[in-house]
C-alpha positions in Angstrom: 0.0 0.0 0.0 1.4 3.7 -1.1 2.6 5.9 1.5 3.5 9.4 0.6 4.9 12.4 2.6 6.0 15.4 1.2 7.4 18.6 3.0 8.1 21.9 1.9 11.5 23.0 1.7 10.5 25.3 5.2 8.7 22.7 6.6 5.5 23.8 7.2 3.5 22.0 4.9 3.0 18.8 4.5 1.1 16.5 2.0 0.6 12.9 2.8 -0.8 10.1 0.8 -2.6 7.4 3.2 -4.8 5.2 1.4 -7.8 4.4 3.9 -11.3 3.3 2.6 -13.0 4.5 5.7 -11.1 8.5 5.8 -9.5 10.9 3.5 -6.4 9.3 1.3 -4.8 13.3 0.7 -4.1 15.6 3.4 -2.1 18.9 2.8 -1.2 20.2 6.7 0.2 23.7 7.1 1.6 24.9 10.4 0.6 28.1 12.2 2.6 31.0 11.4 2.8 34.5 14.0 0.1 36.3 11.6 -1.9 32.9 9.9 -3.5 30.1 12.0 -2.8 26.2 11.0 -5.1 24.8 8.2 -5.6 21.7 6.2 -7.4 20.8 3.5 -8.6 16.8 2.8 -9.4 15.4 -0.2 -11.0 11.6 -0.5 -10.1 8.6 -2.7 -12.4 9.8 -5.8 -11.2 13.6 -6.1 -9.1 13.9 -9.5 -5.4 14.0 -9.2 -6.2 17.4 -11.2 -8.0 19.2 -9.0 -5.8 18.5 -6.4 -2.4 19.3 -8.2 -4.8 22.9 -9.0 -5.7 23.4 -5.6 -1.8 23.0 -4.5 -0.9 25.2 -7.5 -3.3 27.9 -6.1 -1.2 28.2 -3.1 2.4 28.6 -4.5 0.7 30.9 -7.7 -2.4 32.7 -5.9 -2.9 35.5 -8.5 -4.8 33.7 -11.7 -4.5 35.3 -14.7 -6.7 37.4 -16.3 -8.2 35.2 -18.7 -8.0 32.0 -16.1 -11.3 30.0 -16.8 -13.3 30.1 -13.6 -14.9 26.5 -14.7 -12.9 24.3 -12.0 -13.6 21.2 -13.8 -12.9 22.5 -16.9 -9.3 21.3 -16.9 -10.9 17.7 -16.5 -13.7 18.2 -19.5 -10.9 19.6 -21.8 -8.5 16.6 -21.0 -5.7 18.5 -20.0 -3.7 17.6 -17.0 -2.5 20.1 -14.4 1.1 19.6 -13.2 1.8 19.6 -9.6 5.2 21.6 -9.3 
């Protein structure tokens, strides 16, 4: 069974990959900072690869560009895959 955990190179986030049928297989863990509190975001067995590598492209790229579709699944109905950097 795949286990996964990545850090960033500051380390305070973490994604980890832990297959469970019965609880979320993705969790992305950041640390509280002096101005931000701790957060995480879950995602379960069925959510696309895609929109996850999006949603952790979102964080180290916040500001879309101006002619970003707004359509979050249109990456999926398009076919195109979203890299996760």
């Amino acid at each position: 069974m795949p286990r996964v955990l990545l850090s960033s190179p500051d380390q305070k986030a973490h994604l980890r990959l832990e297959p469970d049928p019965d609880d979320q297989w993705w969790i992305l863990h950041h640390v509280a900072e002096p101005d931000r509190p701790a957060w995480y975001a879950s995602f379960g067995a069925r959510t696309a690869v895609e929109l996850i590598a999006a949603f952790t492209d979102a964080l180290t790229d916040p500001a879309p560009a101006a002619d970003a579709p707004c359509d979050p699944y249109g990456a999926l109905r398009a076919g195109r895959l979203v890299t996760v950097r």
